[in-house]
C-alpha positions as CSV (number, residue, x, y, z in Angstrom):
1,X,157.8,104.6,134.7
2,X,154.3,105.4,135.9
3,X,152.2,102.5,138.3
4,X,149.7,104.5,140.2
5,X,146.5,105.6,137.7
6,X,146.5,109.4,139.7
7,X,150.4,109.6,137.7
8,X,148.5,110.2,134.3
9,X,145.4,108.8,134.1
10,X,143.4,110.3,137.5
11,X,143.1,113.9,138.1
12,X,143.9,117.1,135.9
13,X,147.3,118.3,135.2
14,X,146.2,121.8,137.6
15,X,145.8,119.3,140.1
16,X,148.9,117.2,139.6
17,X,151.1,120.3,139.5
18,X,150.1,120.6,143.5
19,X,151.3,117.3,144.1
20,X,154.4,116.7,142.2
21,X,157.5,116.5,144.1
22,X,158.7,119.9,142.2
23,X,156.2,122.0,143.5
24,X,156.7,120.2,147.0
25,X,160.2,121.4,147.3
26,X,159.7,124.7,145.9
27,X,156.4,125.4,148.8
28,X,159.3,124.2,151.3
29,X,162.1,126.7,150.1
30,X,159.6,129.5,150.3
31,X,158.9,128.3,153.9
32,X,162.7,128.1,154.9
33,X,163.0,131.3,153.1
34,X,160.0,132.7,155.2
35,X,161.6,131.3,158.4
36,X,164.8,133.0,157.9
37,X,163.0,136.4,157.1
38,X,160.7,135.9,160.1
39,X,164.5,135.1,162.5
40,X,165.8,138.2,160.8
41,X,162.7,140.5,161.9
42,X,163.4,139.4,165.3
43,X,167.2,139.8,165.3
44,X,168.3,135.9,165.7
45,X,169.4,135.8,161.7
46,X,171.6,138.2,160.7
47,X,169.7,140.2,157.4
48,X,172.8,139.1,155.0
49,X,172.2,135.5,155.8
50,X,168.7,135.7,155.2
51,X,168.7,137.6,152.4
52,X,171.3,135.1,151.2
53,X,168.5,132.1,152.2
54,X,165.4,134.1,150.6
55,X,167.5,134.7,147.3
56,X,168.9,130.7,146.8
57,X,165.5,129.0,148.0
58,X,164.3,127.9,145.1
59,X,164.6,125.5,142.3
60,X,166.3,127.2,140.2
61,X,169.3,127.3,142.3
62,X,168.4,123.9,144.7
63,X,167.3,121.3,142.0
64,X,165.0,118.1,143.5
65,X,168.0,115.7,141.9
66,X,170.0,117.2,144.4
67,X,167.6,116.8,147.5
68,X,167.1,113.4,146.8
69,X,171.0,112.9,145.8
70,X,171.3,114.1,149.8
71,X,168.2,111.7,150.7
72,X,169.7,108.3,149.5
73,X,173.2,109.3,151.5
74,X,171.3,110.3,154.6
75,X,167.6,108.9,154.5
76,X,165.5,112.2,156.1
77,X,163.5,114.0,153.5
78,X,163.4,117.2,155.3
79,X,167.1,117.3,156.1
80,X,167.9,116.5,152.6
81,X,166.3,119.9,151.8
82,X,167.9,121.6,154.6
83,X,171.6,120.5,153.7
84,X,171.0,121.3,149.8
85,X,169.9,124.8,150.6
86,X,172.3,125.3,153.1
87,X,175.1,124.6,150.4
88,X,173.8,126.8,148.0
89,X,174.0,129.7,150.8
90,X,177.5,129.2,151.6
91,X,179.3,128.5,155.0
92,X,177.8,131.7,156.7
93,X,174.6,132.0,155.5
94,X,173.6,128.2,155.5
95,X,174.4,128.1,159.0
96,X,170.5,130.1,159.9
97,X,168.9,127.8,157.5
98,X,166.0,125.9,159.4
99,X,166.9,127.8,162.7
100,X,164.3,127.0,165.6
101,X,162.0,124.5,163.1
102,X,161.7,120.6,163.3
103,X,161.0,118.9,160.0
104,X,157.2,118.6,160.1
105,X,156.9,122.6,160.9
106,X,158.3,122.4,157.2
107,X,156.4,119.3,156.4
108,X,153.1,120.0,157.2
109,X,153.1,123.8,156.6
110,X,153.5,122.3,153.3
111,X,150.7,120.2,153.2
112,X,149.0,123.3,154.4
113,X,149.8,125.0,151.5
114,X,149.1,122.4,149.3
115,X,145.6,122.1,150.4
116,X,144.6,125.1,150.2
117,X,145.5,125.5,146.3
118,X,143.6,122.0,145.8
119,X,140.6,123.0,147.8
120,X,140.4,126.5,145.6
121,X,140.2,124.0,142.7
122,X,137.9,121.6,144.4
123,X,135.5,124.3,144.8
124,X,135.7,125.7,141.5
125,X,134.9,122.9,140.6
126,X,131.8,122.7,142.3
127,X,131.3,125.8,141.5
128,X,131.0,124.8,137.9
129,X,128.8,121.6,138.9
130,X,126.2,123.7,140.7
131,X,125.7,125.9,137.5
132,X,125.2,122.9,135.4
133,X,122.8,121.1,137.5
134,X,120.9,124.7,137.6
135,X,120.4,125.1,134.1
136,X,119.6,121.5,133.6
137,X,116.8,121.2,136.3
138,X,115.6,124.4,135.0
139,X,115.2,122.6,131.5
140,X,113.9,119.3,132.7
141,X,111.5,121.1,135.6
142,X,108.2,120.0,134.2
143,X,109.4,116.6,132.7
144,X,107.3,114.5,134.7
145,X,109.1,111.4,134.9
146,X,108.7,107.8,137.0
147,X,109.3,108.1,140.8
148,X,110.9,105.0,141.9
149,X,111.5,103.4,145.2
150,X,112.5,100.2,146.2
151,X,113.7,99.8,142.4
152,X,110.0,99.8,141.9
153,X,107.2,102.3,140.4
154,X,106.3,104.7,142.5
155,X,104.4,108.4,142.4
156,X,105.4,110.9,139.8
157,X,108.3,113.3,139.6
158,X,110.1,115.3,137.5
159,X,113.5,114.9,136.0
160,X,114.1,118.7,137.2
161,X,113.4,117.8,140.6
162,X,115.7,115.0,140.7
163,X,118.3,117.3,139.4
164,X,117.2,120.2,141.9
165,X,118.2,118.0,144.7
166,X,121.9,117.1,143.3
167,X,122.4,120.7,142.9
168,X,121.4,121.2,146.5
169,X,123.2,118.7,147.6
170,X,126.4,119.9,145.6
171,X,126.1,123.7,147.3
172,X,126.0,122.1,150.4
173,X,128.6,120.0,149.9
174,X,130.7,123.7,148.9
175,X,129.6,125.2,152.2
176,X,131.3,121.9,153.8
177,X,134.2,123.0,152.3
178,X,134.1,126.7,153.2
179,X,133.6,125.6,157.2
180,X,136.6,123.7,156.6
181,X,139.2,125.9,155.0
182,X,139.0,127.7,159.1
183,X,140.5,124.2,160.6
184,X,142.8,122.7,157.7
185,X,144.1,125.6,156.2
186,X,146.9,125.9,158.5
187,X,150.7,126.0,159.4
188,X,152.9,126.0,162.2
189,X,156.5,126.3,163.1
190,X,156.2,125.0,166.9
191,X,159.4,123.1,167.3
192,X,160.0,119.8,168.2
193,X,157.5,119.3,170.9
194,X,155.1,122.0,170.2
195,X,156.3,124.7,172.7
196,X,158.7,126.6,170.8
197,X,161.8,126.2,173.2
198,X,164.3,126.2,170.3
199,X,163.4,129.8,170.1
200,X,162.5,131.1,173.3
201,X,160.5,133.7,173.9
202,X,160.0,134.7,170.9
203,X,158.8,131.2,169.2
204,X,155.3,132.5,168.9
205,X,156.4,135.5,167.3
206,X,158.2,133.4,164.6
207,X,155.5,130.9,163.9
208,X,152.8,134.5,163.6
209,X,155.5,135.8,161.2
210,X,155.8,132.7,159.0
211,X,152.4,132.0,158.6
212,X,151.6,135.1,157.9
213,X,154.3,135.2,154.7
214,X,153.3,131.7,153.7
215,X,149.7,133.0,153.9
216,X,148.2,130.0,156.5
217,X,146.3,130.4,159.8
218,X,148.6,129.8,162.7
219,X,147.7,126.6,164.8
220,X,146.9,127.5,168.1
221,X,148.8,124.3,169.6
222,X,150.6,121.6,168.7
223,X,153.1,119.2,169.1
224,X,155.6,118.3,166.6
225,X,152.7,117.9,164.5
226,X,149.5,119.7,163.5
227,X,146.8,117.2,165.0
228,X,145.4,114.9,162.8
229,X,141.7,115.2,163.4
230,X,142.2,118.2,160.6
231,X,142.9,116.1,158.1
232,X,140.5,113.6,159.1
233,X,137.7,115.9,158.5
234,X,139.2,117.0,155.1
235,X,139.2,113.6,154.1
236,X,136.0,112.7,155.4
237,X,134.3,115.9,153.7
238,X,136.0,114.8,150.3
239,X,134.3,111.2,150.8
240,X,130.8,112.9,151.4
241,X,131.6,114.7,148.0
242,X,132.7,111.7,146.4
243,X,129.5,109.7,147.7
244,X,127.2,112.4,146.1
245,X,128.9,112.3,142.6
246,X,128.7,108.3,143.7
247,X,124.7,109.2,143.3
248,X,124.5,111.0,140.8
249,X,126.6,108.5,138.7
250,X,124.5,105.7,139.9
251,X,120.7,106.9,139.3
252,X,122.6,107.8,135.2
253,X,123.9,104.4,134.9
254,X,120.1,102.9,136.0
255,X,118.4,105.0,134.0
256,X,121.2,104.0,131.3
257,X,119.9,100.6,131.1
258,X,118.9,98.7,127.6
259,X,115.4,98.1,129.3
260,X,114.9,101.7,130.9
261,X,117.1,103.9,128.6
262,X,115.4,107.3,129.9
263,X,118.9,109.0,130.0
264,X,122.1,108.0,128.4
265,X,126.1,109.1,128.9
266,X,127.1,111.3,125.8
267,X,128.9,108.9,123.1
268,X,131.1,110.4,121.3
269,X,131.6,109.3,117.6
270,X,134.3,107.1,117.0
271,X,134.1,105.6,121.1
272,X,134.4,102.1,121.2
273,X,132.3,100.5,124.0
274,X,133.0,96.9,124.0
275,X,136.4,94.9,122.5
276,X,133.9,92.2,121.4
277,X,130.3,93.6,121.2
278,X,130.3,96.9,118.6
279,X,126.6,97.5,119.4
280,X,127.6,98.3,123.1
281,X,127.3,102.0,124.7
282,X,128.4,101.4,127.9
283,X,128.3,104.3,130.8
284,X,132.1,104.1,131.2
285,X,132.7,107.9,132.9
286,X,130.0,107.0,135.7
287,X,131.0,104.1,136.3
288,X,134.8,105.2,137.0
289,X,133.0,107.8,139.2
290,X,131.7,105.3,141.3
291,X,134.5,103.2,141.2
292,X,137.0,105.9,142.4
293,X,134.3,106.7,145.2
294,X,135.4,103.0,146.8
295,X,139.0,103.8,146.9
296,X,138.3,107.5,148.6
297,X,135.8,106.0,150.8
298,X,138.1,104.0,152.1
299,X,140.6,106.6,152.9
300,X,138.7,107.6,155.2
301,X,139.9,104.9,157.8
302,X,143.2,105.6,157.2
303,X,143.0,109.4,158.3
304,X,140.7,108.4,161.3
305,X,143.7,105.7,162.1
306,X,146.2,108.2,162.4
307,X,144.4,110.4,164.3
308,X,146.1,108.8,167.8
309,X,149.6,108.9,167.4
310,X,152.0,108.3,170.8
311,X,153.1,111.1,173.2
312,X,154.2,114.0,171.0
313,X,153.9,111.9,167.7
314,X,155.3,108.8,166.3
315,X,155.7,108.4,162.4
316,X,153.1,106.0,161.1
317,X,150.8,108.7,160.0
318,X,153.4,110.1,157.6
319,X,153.6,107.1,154.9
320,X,150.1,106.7,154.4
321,X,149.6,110.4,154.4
322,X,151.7,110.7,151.2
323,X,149.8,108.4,149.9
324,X,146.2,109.5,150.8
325,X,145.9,113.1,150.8
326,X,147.0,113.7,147.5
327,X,145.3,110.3,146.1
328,X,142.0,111.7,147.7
329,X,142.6,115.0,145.7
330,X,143.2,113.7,142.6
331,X,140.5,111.4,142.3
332,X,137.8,113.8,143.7
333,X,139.3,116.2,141.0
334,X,138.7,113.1,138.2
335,X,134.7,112.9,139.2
336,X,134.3,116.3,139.4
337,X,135.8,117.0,136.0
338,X,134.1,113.7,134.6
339,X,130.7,114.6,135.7
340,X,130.6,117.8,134.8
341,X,131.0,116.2,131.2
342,X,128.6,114.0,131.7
343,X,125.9,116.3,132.1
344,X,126.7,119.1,129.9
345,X,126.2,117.0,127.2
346,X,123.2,114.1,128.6
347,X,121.2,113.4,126.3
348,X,117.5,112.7,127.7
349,X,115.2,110.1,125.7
350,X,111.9,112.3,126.6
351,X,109.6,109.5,124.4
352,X,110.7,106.5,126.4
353,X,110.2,108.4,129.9
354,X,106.8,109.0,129.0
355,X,106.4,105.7,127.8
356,X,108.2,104.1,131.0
357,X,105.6,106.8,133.2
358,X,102.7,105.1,131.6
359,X,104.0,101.4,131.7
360,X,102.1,100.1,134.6
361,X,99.0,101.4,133.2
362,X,98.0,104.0,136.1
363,X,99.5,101.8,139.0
364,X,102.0,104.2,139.9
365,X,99.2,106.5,140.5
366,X,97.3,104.5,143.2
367,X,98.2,107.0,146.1
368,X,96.9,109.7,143.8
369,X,93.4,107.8,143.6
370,X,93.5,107.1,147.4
371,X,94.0,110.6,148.5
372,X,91.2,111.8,145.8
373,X,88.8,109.1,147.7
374,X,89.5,111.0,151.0
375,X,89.0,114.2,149.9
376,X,85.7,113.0,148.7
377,X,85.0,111.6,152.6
378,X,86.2,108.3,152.5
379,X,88.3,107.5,155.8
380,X,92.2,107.1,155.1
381,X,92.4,103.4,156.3
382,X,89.6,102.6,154.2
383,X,90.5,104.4,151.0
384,X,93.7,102.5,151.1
385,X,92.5,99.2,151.8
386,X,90.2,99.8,149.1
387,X,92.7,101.1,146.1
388,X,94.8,98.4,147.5
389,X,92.5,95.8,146.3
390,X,92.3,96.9,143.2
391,X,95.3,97.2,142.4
392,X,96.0,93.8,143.2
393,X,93.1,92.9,141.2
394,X,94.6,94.8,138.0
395,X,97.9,92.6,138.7
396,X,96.3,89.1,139.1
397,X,93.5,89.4,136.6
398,X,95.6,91.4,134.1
399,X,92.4,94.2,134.1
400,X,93.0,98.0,133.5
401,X,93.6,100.0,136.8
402,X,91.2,102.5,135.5
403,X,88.4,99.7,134.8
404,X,88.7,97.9,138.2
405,X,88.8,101.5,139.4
406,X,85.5,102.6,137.7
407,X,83.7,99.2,138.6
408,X,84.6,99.1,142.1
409,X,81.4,100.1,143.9
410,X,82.6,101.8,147.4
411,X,84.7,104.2,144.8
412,X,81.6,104.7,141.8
413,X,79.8,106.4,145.2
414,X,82.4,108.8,145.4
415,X,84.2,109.6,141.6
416,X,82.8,109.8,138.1
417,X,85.0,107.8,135.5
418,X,86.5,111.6,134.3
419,X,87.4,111.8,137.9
420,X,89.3,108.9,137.8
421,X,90.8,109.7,134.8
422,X,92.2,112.7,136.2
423,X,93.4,111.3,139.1
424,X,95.3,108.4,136.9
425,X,97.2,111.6,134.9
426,X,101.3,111.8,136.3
427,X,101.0,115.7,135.1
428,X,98.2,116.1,138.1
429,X,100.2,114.6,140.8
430,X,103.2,117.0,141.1
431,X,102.1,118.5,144.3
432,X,105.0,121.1,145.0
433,X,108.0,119.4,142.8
434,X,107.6,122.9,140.5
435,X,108.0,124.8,143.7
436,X,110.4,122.8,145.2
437,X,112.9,123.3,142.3
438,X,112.3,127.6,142.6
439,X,113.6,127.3,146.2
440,X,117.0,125.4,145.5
441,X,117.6,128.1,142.5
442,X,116.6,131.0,144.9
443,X,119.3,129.9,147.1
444,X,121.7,129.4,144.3
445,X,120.9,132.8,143.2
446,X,121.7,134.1,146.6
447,X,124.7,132.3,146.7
448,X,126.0,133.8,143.5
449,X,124.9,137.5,144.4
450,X,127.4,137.1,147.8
C-alpha cells in the first residue's frame, strides 16, 4: 500500500528505479562482489571464493524477500545482505564475503552510486530546460511587455528577457551540479573507524580497487562514514534548483491571474479545474512546483543537522537520510519534468500584454521622460522632482500623463509634444534587453559546442 506521494505520484519511473529497494540491493551485491575481487587481487580472498561471490551477487540468485526475511530475525540491514549472500556462496566461499568492510563502506558507497545515476538524470534534465527557455526567449525577444516591481508598474521589458534570465539561471544552476559531482560522487571502504586496520596494509589498496570497479572517486578520509557536509551541499544545491523552478512557477501563476492573464498553463481538453466551478483554469502544475519547493527547502536543515555526528559517527543521520535524499530527488525530478511541460506548450495572450503595457496610460514610462529631460540639460534631481509631479497630478486629477506632460512649463522649454510622445512609447525604452538576451544564448551556444 503506497502513503508517501514520491511512491507513484512524485517523480518519474527512471527516477524511482534508482531508489527502489531492488536496485539498492543489487548496487550492494555489485560492491561485495567488487570487494571480494579487489581481496583476491591482493591475495587475502582465495580466486574460487571470489569468483564464487562475484557469480551469486545478484538478485537473481539473493532475492530482497530474503534480505529482509534475515532483517526481521536479526534487525541490521547491512548484515542481512551479508548473511543472504553468504548462503548463497556456500560454507567456503561465504566465509570472504564483506571481508575488511563495515556496513556503511557498503552503505554509503551505495548512496554513491545512486547519486551519481540521479544527478546524470538531474542534469539532463536541465539540459532539456535550458533548450526550452532558449528557443522560447528567442521567440518572445522583442515582446515588450510590463516591467513590474514591488507588484507594481514599472519600466518596460520583454517577455524574452525575462525568459533569458531563467535560462541563465538554469545553466548555472547545471554548472552547480558539475562542481559537485568532484565532492559527492564518492565511495569508500575504510573500515570501521576510517583507518583501514581490518585490512592492514593493504586497506588503501582495497578501497583504490573497489572504487575504481564500482566506478566512484575514493574519499581521501573518513571515519566509518563519508562526512556529511557532502551531502549537505547536494542537498543544498538541489534546493537552489528547486527555488528557481519556485520562480519561474511563481511569475506564470501571477501572470496567470483572471485580472492580468498575459500567460496561461497549457489546458488540456477534457481537464477539470475545479469540483464545483467548471469555468475554472487553474495553474495546477506550477503550483505543485512551488509546493514541492517547501518540502525540499526544508530538507535542507535536516542534511545541515547531521553534519555533526559524535566521535567516529553515531546513527541519527541514517533514518532521515533514507528519507531525504531520495525524497529530494524525486521531487526535484517532478518540477523539472513538470516545467518543462509547462513551457513547451505556454500559451502567451500577446493582445492583453499590450493592453496591460499601456494600462496606466504612459505612467510606467515616467523614468523614460525623466532621463529624456536630462539629456536635454535639465539637472537629474530636478528632472525627477519635476516628472514626479506630474505624475502625481495624472493620478489625483485623473489627467493624461502625456497632457500634464505637454502642459507642464519647465518640460515645454525642453520637448516638443512628438518628443514626448516618443518618450511615452514602451518599444523606445528597451535600452540593451535585445542585447542582453544575445549574451545568455552565446553562452548557451558555447556550452553546447564543449
Amino acid at each position: 500500500m503506497s502513503i508517501h506521494p514520491i511512491e507513484k505520484r512524485y517523480g518519474s519511473k527512471e527516477m524511482r528505479s534508482i531508489w527502489e529497494k531492488e536496485n539498492e540491493l543489487r548496487i550492494m551485491l555489485k560492491i561485495e562482489a567488487a570487494l571480494a575481487e579487489a581481496g583476491c587481487e591482493l591475495g587475502i580472498v582465495p580466486k574460487d571464493a571470489a569468483t564464487e561471490i562475484r557469480d551469486k551477487a545478484n538478485t537473481s540468485n539473493v532475492s530482497l524477500n530474503r534480505v529482509e526475511e534475515i532483517e526481521d530475525e536479526i534487525h541490521h540491514d547491512i548484515m542481512a545482505v551479508v548473511k543472504a549472500l553468504s548462503e548463497q556462496c556456500g560454507d567456503s566461499a561465504g566465509e570472504f564475503v564483506h571481508l575488511g568492510a563495515t556496513s556503511n563502506d557498503i552503505k554509503d558507497t551505495t548512496r554513491g552510486i545512486q547519486i551519481r545515476d540521479s544527478l546524470s538524470i538531474i542534469k539532463k534534465e536541465l539540459l532539456e530546460l535550458e533548450d526550452i527557455l532558449i528557443e522560447k526567449c528567442t521567440k518572445y525577444k522583442n515582446l515588450v511587455c510590463c516591467g513590474r516591481t514591488h507588484g507594481q508598474h514599472a519600466i518596460p521589458t520583454t517577455l524574452g528577457h525575462k525568459l533569458a534570465i531563467y535560462a541563465n539561471e538554469i545553466r548555472r544552476n547545471h554548472e552547480r551540479l558539475l562542481e559537485l559531482e568532484d565532492r559527492i560522487v564518492v565511495g569508500q571502504i575504510t573500515g570501521a573507524v576510517g583507518t583501514q586496520a581490518s585490512l592492514g596494509k593493504i586497506g588503501e589498496e582495497v578501497h583504490q580497487k573497489v572504487m575504481k570497479k564500482v566506478g566512484l572517486k575514493p574519499v581521501t578520509i573518513s571515519n566509518q562514514i563519508i562526512q556529511r557536509d557532502r551531502h549537505a551541499e547536494l542537498i543544498s544545491t538541489l534546493a537552489i534548483i528547486s527555488s528557481t523552478l519556485d520562480k519561474i512557477a511563481k511569475e506564470i501563476r501571477n501572470l496567470q491571474r483572471t485580472e492580468i492573464k498575459e500567460v496561461e498553463e497549457p489546458f488540456k481538453e477534457g481537464q477539470v479545474g475545479s469540483s464545483t466551478m467548471p469555468q475554472k483554469r487553474n495553474p495546477i502544475k506550477s503550483e505543485r512546483i512551488c509546493g514541492i519547493s517547501k518540502v525540499i527547502r526544508g530538507n535542507v536543515q535536516t542534511s545541515l543537522e547531521n553534519i555533526p555526528l559524535e566521535h567516529e559517527r553515531d546513527l541519527t543521520n541514517s533514518s532521515s537520510e533514507r528519507m531525504i535524499i531520495p525524497e529530494t530527488f524525486l521531487l526535484i525530478d517532478e518540477q523539472l519534468n513538470l516545467i518543462c511541460d509547462i513551457l513547451k506548450d505556454i500559451v502567451v495572450h500577446e493582445e492583453r500584454i499590450q493592453e496591460i503595457l499601456n494600462m496606466t496610460d504612459g505612467l510606467n514610462m515616467s523614468e523614460s521622460i525623466m532621463m529624456t529631460l536630462v539629456k536635454e540639460g535639465m539637472g537629474r534631481q530636478t528632472a525627477h522632482e519635476v516628472v514626479r509631479k506630474c505624475a502625481m497630478k495624472s493620478y489625483e486629477e485623473d489627467e493624461s500623463f502625456l497632457e500634464v506632460l505637454a502642459k507642464n512649463k519647465k518640460i515645454k522649454k525642453l520637448m516638443e509634444e512628438e518628443e514626448i510622445k516618443e518618450a511615452l512609447d514602451p518599444n523606445n525604452y528597451l535600452g540593451c534587453a535585445i542585447e542582453h538576451i544575445e549574451n545568455v544564448k552565446k553562452i548557451y551556444n558555447e556550452s553546447r559546442r564543449e
